[in-house]
C-alpha positions as CSV (number, residue, x, y, z in Angstrom):
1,X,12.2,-4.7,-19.7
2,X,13.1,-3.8,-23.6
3,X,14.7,-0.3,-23.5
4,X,16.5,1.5,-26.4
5,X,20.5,1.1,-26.1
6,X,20.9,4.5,-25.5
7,X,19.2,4.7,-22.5
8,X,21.4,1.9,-21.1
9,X,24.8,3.2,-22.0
10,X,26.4,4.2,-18.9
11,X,23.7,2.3,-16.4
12,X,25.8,-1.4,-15.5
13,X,24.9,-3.5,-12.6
14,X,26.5,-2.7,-9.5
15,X,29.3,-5.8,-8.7
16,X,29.8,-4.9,-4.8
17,X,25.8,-5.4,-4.3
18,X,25.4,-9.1,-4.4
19,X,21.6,-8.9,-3.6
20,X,19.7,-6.2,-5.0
21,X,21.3,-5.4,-8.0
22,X,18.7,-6.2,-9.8
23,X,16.0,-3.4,-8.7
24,X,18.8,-1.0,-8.4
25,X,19.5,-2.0,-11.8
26,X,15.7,-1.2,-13.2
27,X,14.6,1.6,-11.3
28,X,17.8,3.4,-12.7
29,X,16.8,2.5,-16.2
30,X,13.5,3.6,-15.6
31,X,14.6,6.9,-14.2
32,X,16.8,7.3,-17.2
33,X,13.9,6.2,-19.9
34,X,11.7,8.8,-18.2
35,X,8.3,6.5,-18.7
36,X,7.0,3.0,-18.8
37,X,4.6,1.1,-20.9
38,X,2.6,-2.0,-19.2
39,X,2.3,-5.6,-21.3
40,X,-0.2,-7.7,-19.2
41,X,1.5,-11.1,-20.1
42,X,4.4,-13.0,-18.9
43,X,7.8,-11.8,-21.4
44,X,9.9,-12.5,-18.0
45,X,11.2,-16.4,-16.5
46,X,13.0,-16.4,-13.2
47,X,14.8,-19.5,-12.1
48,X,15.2,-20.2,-8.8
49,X,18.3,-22.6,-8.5
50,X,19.0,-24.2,-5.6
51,X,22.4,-22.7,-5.9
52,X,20.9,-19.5,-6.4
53,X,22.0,-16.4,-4.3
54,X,18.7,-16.5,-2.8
55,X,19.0,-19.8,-1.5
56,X,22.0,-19.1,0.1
57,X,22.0,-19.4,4.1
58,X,22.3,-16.2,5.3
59,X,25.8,-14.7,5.3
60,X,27.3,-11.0,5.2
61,X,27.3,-10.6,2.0
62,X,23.0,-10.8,2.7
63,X,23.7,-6.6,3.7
64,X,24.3,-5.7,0.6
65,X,19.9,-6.1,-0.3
66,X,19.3,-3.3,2.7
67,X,22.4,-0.7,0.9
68,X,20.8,-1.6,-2.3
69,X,17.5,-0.3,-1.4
70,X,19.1,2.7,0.3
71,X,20.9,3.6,-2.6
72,X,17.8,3.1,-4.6
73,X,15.6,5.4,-2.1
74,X,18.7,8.2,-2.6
75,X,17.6,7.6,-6.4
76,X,13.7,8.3,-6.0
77,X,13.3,10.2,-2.9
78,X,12.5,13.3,-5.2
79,X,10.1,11.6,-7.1
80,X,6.2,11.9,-6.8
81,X,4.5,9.2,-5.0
82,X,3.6,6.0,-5.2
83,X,6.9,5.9,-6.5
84,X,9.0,7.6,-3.4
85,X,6.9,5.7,-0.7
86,X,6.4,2.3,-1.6
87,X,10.4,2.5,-2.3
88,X,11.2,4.0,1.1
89,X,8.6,1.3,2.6
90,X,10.8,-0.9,0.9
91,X,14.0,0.4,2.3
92,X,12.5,-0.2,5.8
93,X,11.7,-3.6,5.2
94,X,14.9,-4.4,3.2
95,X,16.4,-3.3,6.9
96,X,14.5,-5.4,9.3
97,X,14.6,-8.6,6.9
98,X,18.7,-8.3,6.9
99,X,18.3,-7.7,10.3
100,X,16.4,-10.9,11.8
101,X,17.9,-12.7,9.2
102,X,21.5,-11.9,10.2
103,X,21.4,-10.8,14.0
104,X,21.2,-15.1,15.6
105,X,23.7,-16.0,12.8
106,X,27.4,-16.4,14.4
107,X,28.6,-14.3,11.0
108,X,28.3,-11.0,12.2
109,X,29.3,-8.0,11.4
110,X,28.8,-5.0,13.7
111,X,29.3,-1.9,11.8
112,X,27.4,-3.1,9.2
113,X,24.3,-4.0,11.7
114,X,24.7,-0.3,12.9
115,X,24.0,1.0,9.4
116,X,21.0,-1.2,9.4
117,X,20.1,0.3,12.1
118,X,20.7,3.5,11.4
119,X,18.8,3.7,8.2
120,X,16.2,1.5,9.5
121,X,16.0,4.5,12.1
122,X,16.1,6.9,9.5
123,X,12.9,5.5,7.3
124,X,11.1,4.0,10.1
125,X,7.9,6.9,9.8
126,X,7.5,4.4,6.3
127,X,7.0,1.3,8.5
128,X,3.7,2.7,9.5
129,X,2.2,2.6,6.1
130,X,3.4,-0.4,4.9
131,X,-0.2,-2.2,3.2
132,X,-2.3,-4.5,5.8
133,X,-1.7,-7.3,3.1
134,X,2.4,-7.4,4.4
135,X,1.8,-7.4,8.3
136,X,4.7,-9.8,9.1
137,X,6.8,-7.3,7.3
138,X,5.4,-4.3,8.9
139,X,5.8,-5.9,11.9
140,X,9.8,-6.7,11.3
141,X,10.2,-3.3,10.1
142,X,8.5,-1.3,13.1
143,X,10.6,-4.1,15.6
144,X,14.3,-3.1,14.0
145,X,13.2,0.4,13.8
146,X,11.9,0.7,17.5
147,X,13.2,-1.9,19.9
148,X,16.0,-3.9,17.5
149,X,17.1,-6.4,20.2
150,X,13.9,-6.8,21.7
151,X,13.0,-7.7,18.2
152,X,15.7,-10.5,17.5
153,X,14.8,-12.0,20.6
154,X,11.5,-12.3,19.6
155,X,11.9,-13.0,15.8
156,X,14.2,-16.1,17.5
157,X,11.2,-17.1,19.3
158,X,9.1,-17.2,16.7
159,X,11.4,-19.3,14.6
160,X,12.0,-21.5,17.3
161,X,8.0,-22.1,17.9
162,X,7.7,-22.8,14.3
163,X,10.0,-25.4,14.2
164,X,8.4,-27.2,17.0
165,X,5.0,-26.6,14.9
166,X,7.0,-28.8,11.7
């Protein structure tokens, strides 16, 4: 994104999130710009590195991506839509991947997983309308929203059929 320096001056990126400060990051610029102009061609390169954050076997640190999106959803909740519920959808989804990502790991942390839960609770009317295109997602989202340990058992299933499958 090019944006004018003064539009930037007091937004920084947020050094407790460790995954998600990057949308956080944009969306409050964009709120602050107050519009957006498309370029159809590529002026952005992302590196994955194998070292990368990304890459990183899940570990607490992996909550910070569903309290990103939460904060972010604080930020747009008044706005008009697309914008508000592709974000909340987002929220949702931010929830249930931390989630089943997390809950099998022997790293746990259980007042954290309760404020997954919480806001996964909270947002889970948005898990209904994620796009047909994202039905493992949807699916995730509605599990940690409705039936959270039912979920993980399942979602451990799952992995553990697919790793018979390779």
């Amino acid at each position: 994104m090019l944006t004018h320096r003064e539009v930037l001056q007091d937004v920084r990126f947020d050094p407790a999130l460790f995954y998600g400060e990057d949308a956080l990051f944009f969306v409050t610029e964009f709120l602050k710009a107050g519009s957006l102009a498309f370029l159809n061609c590529p002026l952005y390169a992302y590196l994955e590195r194998p070292s990368s954050a990304v890459r990183q076997e899940p570990s607490l640190r992996f909550y910070t991506a569903a309290l990103a999106w939460e904060q972010i959803w604080q930020l747009v909740k008044g706005q008009p839509d697309p914008f508000r519920s592709t974000t909340e959808q987002r929220c949702v989804m931010s929830c249930a991947e931390v989630y089943f990502r997390l809950v099998n790991q022997p790293e746990r942390d259980s007042e954290k997983e309760k404020m997954l839960l919480k806001t996964a609770k909270l947002h889970r009317h948005a898990a209904w309308e994620i796009p047909p295109g994202n039905q493992s997602q949807k699916l995730q989202a509605l599990m940690v929203s409705y039936c959270p340990h039912l979920g993980a058992k399942a979602w451990k299933l799952v992995r553990w059929v697919k790793g018979l499958k390779n």
